[in-house]
C-alpha positions as a Python dict, from the first residue, in 0.01 Angstrom:
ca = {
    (1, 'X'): (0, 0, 0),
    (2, 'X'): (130, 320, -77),
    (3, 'X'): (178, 605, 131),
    (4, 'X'): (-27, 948, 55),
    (5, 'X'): (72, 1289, 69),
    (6, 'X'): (-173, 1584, 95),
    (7, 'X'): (-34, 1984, 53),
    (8, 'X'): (-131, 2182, 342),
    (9, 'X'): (-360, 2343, 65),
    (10, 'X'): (-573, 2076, 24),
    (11, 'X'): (-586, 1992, 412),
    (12, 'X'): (-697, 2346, 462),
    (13, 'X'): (-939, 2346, 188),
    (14, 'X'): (-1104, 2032, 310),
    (15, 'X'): (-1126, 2148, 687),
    (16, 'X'): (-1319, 2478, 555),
    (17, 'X'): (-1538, 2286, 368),
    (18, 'X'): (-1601, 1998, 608),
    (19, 'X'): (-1662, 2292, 922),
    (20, 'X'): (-1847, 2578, 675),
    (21, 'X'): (-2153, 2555, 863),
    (22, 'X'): (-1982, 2549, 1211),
    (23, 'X'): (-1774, 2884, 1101),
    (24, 'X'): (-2086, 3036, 962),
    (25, 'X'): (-2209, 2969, 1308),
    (26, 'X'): (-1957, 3116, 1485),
    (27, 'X'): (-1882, 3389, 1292),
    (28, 'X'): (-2234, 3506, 1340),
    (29, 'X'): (-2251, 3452, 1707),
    (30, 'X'): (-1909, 3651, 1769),
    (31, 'X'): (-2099, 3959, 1580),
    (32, 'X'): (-2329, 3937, 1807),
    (33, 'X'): (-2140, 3937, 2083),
    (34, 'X'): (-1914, 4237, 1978),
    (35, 'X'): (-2198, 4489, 1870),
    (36, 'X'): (-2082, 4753, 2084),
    (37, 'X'): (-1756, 4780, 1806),
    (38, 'X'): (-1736, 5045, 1562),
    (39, 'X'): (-1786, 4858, 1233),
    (40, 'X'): (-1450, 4927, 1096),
    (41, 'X'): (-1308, 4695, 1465),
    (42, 'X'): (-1639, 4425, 1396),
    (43, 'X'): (-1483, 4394, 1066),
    (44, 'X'): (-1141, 4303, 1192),
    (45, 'X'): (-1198, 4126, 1489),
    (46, 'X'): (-1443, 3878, 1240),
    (47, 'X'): (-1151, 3793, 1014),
    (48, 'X'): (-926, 3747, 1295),
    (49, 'X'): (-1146, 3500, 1450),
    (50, 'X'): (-1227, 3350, 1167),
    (51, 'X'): (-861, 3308, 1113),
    (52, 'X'): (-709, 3178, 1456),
    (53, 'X'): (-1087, 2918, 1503),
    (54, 'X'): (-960, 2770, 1102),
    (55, 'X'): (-542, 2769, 1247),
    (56, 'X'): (-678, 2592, 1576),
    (57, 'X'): (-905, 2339, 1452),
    (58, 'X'): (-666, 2222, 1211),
    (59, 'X'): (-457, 2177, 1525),
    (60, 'X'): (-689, 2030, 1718),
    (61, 'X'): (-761, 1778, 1402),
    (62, 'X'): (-431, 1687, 1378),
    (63, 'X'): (-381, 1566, 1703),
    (64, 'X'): (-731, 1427, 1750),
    (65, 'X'): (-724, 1167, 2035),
    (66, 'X'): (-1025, 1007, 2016),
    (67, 'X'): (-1112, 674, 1866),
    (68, 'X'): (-1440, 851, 1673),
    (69, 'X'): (-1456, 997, 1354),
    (70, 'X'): (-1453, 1425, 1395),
    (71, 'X'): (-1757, 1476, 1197),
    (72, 'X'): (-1964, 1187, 1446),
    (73, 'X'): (-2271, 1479, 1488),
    (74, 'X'): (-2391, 1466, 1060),
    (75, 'X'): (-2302, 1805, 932),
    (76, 'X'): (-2089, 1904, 1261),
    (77, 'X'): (-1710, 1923, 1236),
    (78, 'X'): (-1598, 1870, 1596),
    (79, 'X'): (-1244, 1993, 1572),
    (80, 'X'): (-1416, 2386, 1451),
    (81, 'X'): (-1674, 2299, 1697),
    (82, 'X'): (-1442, 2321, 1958),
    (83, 'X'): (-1211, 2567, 1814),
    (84, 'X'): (-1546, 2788, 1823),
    (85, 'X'): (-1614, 2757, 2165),
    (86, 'X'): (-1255, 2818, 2290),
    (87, 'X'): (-1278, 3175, 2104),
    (88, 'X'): (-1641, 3216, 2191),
    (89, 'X'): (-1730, 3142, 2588),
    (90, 'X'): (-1411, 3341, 2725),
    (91, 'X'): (-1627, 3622, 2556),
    (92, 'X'): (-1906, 3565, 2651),
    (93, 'X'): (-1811, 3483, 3005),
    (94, 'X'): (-1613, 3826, 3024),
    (95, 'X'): (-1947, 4020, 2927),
    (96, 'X'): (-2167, 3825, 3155),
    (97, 'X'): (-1904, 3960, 3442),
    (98, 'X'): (-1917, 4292, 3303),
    (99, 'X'): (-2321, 4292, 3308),
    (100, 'X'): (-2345, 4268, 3719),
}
């Protein structure tokens, strides 16, 4: 059997399409949660999000320690999932404080 080689294009390629909805997700959510920014900051902060939750979750697929596949939920890519909520909850968490 021979060995296979993938470019990191193609891995990265196939992680945005295989987490699309997840990002999507996200992406919306952190707008949400950062509508007191001028739009100019909402802007930036998006594509820098968007950014570092694609960088981690090809991390976090790449060392994927579990015995199940990462798409186990239909439609769910667990590694963005997860890369997601690690940009998402401190967030959310730090405005919740802020609130009381």
């Amino acid at each position: 059997m021979e060995e296979q080689h993938f470019t990191l294009s193609e891995i990265l390629l196939l992680q945005l399409l295989l987490g699309s909805i997840t990002y999507l997700i996200g992406s919306i959510a952190f707008f949400f949660l950062i509508k007191k920014l001028p739009m100019k900051w909402k802007v930036l902060a998006m594509i820098l999000q968007f950014s570092l939750a694609v960088a981690l979750s090809m991390v976090i697929w790449r060392f994927w320690p579990f015995p199940f596949d990462i798409m186990v939920f239909d439609g769910i890519n667990l590694p963005a999932l997860l890369a997601e909520l690690i940009f998402l909850l401190p967030i959310l968490i730090f405005q919740k404080r802020n609130r009381r």
